[in-house]
Every structure is written in structure tokens, then in C-alpha cells.
N, C-alpha and C positions, 0 to 999 in steps of 0.2 A: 476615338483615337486617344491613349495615352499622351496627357499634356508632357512636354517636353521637360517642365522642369521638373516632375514625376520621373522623367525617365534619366533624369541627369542625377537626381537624388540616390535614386537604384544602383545606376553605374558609378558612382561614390562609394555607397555600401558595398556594392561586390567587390570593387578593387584594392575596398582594406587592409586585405591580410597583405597584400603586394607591396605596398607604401608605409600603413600607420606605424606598425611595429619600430622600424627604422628609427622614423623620427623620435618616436617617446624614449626607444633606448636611449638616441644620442643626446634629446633633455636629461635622462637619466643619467650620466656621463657629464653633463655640464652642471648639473646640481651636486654628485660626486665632489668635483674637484673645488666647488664654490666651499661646499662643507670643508672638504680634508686640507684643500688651501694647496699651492704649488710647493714643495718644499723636496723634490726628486729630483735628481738627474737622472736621464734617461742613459741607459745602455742596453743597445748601440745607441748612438745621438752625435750630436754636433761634438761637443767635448771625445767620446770615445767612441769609434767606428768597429764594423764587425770585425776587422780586422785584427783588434786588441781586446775585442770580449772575451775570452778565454783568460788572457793576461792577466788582465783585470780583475775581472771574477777569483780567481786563485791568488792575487796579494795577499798576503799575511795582514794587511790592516783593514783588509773587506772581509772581516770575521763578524764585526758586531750585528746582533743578533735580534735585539728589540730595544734598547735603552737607547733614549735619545728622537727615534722616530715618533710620529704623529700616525705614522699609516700603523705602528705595531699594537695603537689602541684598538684600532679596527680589527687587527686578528685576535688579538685577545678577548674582545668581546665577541666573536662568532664562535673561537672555539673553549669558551668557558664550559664547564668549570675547570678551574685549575692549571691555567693557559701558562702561569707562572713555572710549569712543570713539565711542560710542553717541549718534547726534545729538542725541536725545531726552532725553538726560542729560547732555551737556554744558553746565556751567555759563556761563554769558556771560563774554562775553571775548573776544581776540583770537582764541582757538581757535575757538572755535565760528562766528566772523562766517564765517572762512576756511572753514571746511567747509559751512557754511552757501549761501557763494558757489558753490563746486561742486557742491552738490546742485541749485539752481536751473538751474544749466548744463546738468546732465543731463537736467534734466528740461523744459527749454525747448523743447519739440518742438511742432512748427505742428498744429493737429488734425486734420488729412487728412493727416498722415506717424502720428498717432499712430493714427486708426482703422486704418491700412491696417497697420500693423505690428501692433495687437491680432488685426485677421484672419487675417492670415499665420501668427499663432502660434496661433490657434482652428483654424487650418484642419489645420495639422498635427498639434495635440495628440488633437484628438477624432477624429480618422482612427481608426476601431473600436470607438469607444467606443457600449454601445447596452446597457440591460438593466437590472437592481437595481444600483446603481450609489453611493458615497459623495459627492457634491457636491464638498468640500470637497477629496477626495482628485483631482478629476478636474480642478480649476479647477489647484492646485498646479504640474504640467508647463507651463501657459498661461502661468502669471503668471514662471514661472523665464526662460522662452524669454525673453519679453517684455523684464524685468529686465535677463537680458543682453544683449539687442540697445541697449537704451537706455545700458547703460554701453560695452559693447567694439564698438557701431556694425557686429556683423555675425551673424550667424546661429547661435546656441549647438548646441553640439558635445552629441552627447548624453551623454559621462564628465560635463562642466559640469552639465546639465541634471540627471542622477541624484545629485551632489553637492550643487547647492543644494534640491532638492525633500528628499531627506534630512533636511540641515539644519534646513530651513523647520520640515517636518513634525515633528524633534525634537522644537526649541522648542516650535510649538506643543501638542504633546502632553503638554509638561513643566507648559507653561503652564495646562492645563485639568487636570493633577494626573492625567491616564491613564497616562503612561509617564515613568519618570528620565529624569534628561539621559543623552547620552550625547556624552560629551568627544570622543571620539577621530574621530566621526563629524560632528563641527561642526569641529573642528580640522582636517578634510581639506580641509575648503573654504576656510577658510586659508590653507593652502600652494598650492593651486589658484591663488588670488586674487594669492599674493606672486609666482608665475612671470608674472603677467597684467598687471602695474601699467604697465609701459610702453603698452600696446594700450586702452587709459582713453582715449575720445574728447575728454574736455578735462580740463587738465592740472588736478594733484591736488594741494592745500596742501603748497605747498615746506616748511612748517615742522613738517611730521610725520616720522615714520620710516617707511620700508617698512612694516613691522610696523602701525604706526598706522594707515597708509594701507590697509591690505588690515584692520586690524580697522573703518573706518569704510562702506569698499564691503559689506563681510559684515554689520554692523549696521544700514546704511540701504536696502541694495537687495535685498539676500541675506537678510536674515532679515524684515524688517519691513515690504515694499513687499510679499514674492510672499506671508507669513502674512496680513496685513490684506488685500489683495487677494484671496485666495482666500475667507479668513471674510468678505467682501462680499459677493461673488458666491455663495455657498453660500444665506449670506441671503438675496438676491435670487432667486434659484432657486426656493429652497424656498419663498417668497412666491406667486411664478406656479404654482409644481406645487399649491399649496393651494389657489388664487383662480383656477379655470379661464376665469370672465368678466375678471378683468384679464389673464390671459396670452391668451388672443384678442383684447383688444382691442390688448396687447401687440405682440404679432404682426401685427398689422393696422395698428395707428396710427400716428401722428406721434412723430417725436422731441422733442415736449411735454409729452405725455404718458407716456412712458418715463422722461424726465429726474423726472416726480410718483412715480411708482414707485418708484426708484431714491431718492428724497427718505424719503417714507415709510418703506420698509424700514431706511433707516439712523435716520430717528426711533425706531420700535421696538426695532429692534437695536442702538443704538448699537459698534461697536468697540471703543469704551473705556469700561469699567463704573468706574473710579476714578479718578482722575488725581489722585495727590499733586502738590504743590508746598508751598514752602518759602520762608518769609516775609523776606525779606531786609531789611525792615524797617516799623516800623508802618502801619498801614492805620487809619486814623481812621474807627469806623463813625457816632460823632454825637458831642456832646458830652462824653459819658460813660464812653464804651465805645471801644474799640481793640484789633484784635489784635496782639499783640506781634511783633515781628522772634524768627526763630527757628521760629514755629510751622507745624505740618504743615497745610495746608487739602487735605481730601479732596472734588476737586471730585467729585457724581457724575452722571453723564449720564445715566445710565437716567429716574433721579428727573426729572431737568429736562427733559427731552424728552417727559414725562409730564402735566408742570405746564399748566394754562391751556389743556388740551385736553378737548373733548367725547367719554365714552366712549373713553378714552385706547387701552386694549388692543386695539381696532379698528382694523383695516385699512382706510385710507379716503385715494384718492390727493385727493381733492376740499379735502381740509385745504390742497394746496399749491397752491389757487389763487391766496391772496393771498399776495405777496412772503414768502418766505423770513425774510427778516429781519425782520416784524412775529412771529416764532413764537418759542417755546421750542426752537431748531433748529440745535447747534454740531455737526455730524461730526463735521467736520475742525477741532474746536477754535477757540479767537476768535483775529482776528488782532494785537490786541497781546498776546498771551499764546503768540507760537509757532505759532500754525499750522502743522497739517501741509502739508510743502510740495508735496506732491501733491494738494492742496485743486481745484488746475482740471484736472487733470490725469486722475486718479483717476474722475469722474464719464464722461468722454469716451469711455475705453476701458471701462468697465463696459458704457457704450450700448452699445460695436461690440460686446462679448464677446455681451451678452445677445442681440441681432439675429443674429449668426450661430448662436448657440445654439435660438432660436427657430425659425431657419430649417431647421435639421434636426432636431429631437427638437418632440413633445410630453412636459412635463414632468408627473407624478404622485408624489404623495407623502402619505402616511398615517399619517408621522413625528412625532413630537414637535418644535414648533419653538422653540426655546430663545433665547439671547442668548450662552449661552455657546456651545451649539452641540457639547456632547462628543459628541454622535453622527456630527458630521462632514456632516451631511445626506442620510439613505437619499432613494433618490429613484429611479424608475423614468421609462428615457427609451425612447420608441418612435418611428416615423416620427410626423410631423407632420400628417399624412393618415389615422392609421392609425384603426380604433374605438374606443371607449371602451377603459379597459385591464380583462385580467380581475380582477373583485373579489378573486378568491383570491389574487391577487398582492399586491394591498394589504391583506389582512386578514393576510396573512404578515408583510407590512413591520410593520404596526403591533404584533402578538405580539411579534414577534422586537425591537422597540424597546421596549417593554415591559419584556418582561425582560433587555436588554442593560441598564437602568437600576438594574437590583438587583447584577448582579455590578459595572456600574463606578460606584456610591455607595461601595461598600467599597474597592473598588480605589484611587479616588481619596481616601477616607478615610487609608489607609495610606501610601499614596505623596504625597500630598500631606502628611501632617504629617512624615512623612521627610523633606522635602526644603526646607521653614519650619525646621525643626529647623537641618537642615543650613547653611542659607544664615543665621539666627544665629549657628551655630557661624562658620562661614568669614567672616564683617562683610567681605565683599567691597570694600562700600561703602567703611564706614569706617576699613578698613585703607589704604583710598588716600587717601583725603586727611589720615590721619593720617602717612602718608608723605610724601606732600605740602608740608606745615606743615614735618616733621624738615628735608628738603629745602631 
């Protein structure tokens, strides 16, 4: 007979993936804030409720964009090289209006030139693709192709295409604390981008440098268009592979109904789980009270996209019957505050990607579905006709996510505090604008 503390030891080991993960993230979370230090006000929070997030968010003195924060050293150093050129982090000014103006250029596209180029680049990337399969990793080639056609106006070269998926995939992997950066491998695309600058379908702020120029195509269309793009679509995937009655009616219905879909999923998942900003000067909240100029407002969307809803963690595309903007529902952020500017953009070609996707694959998935999303989205694609899939295939996906969740809590425990570590050591940040100021 199995001595008892054998059998206790066992029933430890199996119920790991149940329990350990948890815990080591929430270590991981409490060694985060140990490093980055308190220095945020939360919104929503004590100070501002859902009620005035929107308000808030849109003052004209909640513009500042990375100067003065402790948390903009940490984005700076995920998305180096060149973070200093980084749309998203350019502070206002004549810089950013100008870059700003060329982002909208490239992205002015009629939406029947844009569905037909998301299919053109569907049609090529998913050429073989069929079986257990990562979401996240499969959308990547799509959205790279896509990226370049919308900047160089012709058909990406497959060296282009393994260069920014690369990249992409660094980042994002630095960004979820599974993998370092790796310098030399985002620096390729770079030099890539400095031979290409001429071939830019519309011309590019006269008052940057080369350099500048080839770090703001790599920060707006190369790292942050095909990552967010591809963690969409992974979302949206794995939404249909889990809700078999929405992905046939999917597959079946109106483009109404898809655009609900496509709503939803980004309510739940939001993209952006924080967005600092930095107060460039007081915000009056009544009488009494005012945040000061200076301080960090840590908007966060997950919270807000939560608020003033029935049974929030529910899947339910029926929420987006009444207009959008009666909801707790920023994506793509508010428009006085920045808007992402792929805001119309962005929703179009998700429609065309998800339809042609539909059109060949029934989606399955038995995965964990997250927000952050470190698993990438396991997901099993078959014909679209074909029978139900066999359960043994998803009782595998879901073991095998299971315990992929105990080796990367630690994995991301260690690499992650490496690399908060790291990016306070190197003040990326505020070694620039401390140069800046000398300047």
C-alpha cells in the first residue's frame, strides 16, 4: 500500500497548475511595485470614480506622455530601440503634430482597398497553416505583410517579413516577462528600415533624422501596429474557438453583428491594461480637491470596461446593441486624449482577417483565456465542414496549458524582475530628457 505521505506528495504535484501559478504571479506583482515604488494614482480609485474617467482622461493637462514618470522608464526600455520616437510617447509639440500627420497619411486607406489587402495578406500567410496551432503566433506574418504594404505601397519581401515578425514577437514576449529583449534582433529591422526610407509612400517629417525616421516607422507600424494587431486577433479567435454558437452565427451573419463581436472581445480584453499619463497641470476635481501638475494618473481599462456592466466577465455580444458610446467602452482610447490612430482602421481589417479566417478553419480551443494572453492562444484549426474535433486533442491542449502555466509563472517571475531591475538601472527615460534640458 502507498505510504500516505507518497500519496500526499503526488496530490501536491498534480494540483499545481490549480494553485502555484497564482501565487508566483501575485510574488511577481509584489516585487514589481517593490522595484517601480508607489508613485500612481489609480483611475478609477478613491480620488476618481468610473464615473469621471472619461473626464479625466480627456483634460487637456492629462496629455503628458513619458517625462517625469518612473513607469515611462519601463516602457522605454521594452520598446527600444528608439522609444524616444515612439508615437505614443512623444510628448506634444511640433514633433509629434508632424509625425502624427504621417501616421494618418499612411493610414488613410478607402475600406475596400483595406479589406482587400487584409485578404491578400490572409490568403498568403495561412497558405498550410492547419492543426494545434498558437493564435497569436499565426496572426504575426498577417499583420507584418499588411504593415508593409500600407507603408512601402507593395508586397513585403519575405527577409522584411522574418525581420519585423522577429521584432514584433521580441517585444511582445519581453513585454509579457517570457523572454529578454533581444537588441541585436530588433536593431536588424532598423537598418532594414534606414535602406527603405526613400520607398515610404508619403513623405516623412523633414525635420527628423534618418535615424529618427526609420526609429518612428519601427515604433508605430513595426512594433505596435503588427503586436496589438496580432493580440486582437488572438483575442478574437479564441473568443469564437470557445463560443461555438457565436462563431456560426459568425460565419453565417452580417457584418453587424461581427463588428458586436469584435466590440466585446475588446471590452474584455482590453490591449491596454494601464496607461500612464502625466499631469502637466492641475485638474480641479471640486472645490476642495485637485490633482496637482506633475502626477502620474494610472488610467486602467480592464476596471472600466468592467464598470456599469451586468455579469461583467460574460461573453455577451447583445451589450453592443445600444450605441457604443452610452458604455463603459475606450479600445482605442478617448479622442481628446490621443486616440489610437488606427481607431477606424483597425476594426475593418480585423472584420476581413476574421471572415477569411472563418472561411477556412473551424476554430477550437480548451485554452486558458487571459488578457494578457502569455500563452499566445493554443487553438486547434480544422476544415470548416469538418466533425466535431476529437476530445483527446483538447483535453491535451488544456493539460499541456495547464502546466505550461507553472514553468512560465517562474519563468516570468525571474525575467520579469530582471528586466524592471534592469530598465531602473538604465532610466532610459529620464536620461533623455535629462539630456534634453543640458541641451
Amino acid at each position: 500500500m502507498m505510504p500516505i505521505t507518497l500519496l500526499l506528495a503526488l496530490a501536491v504535484v498534480v494540483s499545481l497548475p490549480w494553485w502555484l501559478p497564482g501565487r508566483v504571479v501575485a510574488l511577481r506583482v509584489r516585487v514589481f511595485n517593490r522595484i517601480n515604488g508607489d508613485e500612481g494614482i489609480p483611475v478609477p480609485g478613491d480620488l476618481v470614480g468610473v464615473d469621471r474617467f472619461k473626464e479625466v482622461y480627456s483634460h487637456p493637462a492629462a496629455g503628458g506622455r513619458s517625462k517625469g514618470a518612473a513607469l515611462s522608464d519601463l516602457f522605454w526600455y521594452w520598446l527600444a530601440p528608439g522609444p524616444e520616437m515612439h508615437q505614443e510617447h512623444l510628448e506634444a509639440g511640433e514633433r509629434y503634430d508632424a509625425v502624427a500627420r504621417t501616421t494618418r497619411g499612411l493610414l488613410a486607406v478607402p475600406r475596400a482597398e483595406a479589406e482587400e489587402l487584409t485578404r491578400r495578406c490572409a490568403a498568403r500567410t495561412l497558405e498550410g497553416v492547419r492543426g494545434l496551432v498558437r493564435l497569436r503566433d499565426v496572426m504575426m506574418p498577417l499583420w507584418a505583410e499588411f504593415s508593409y504594404e500600407l507603408v512601402f505601397a507593395e508586397p513585403c519581401p519575405r527577409e522584411a517579413r522574418e525581420l519585423i515578425v522577429g521584432n514584433a514577437n521580441d517585444v511582445v514576449t519581453s513585454l509579457k516577462c517570457t523572454s529578454l529583449r533581444h537588441m541585436g534582433r530588433r536593431n536588424r529591422l532598423t537598418r532594414y528600415l534606414l535602406g527603405r526610407l526613400p520607398r515610404v509612400r508619403v513623405p516623412l517629417p523633414a525635420g527628423l533624422s534618418p535615424q529618427e525616421q526609420a526609429y518612428y516607422l519601427h515604433g508605430a507600424f513595426f512594433t505596435t501596429a503588427v503586436v496589438q494587431m496580432s493580440e486582437a486577433m488572438a483575442h478574437l479567435l479564441m473568443v469564437l474557438a470557445q463560443h461555438p454558437g457565436v462563431q456560426d452565427k459568425a460565419r453565417t451573419g452580417d457584418d453587424r453583428y461581427l463588428d458586436h463581436v469584435i466590440a466585446e472581445t475588446l471590452r474584455l480584453y482590453p490591449l491596454f491594461g494601464i496607461a500612464h499619463r502625466i499631469t502637466t497641470g492641475e485638474i480641479q476635481l471640486d472645490e476642495r480637491t485637485a490633482i496637482p501638475a506633475g502626477a502620474v494618473l494610472c488610467f486602467n481599462y480592464p476596471e472600466f470596461h468592467r464598470a456599469g456592466f451586468t455579469d461583467p466577465g460574460r461573453f455577451d455580444t447583445s451589450r453592443f446593441d445600444r450605441p457604443a458610446k452610452e458604455l463603459n467602452h475606450i479600445p482605442f482610447g478617448v479622442a481628446a486624449n490621443r486616440a489610437c490612430p488606427a481607431w477606424r482602421l483597425a476594426p475593418i481589417a480585423m472584420r476581413a482577417a476574421a471572415r477569411e479566417i472563418l472561411h477556412r478553419y473551424a476554430l477550437h480551443s480548451s485554452a486558458a483565456h487571459t488578457r494578457s494572453l502569455p500563452n499566445r492562444g493554443p487553438c486547434l484549426l480544422t476544415p470548416p465542414d469538418a466533425s466535431r474535433p476529437p476530445r483527446a486533442a483538447l483535453a491535451f491542449m488544456r493539460v499541456r496549458d495547464r502546466w505550461e502555466d507553472v514553468w512560465r509563472s517562474f519563468v516570468q517571475l525571474v525575467l520579469g524582475t530582471y528586466m524592471v531591475w534592469d530598465a531602473r538601472r538604465q532610466r532610459l527615460c529620464e536620461r533623455h530628457f535629462d539630456h534634453s534640458v543640458e541641451d
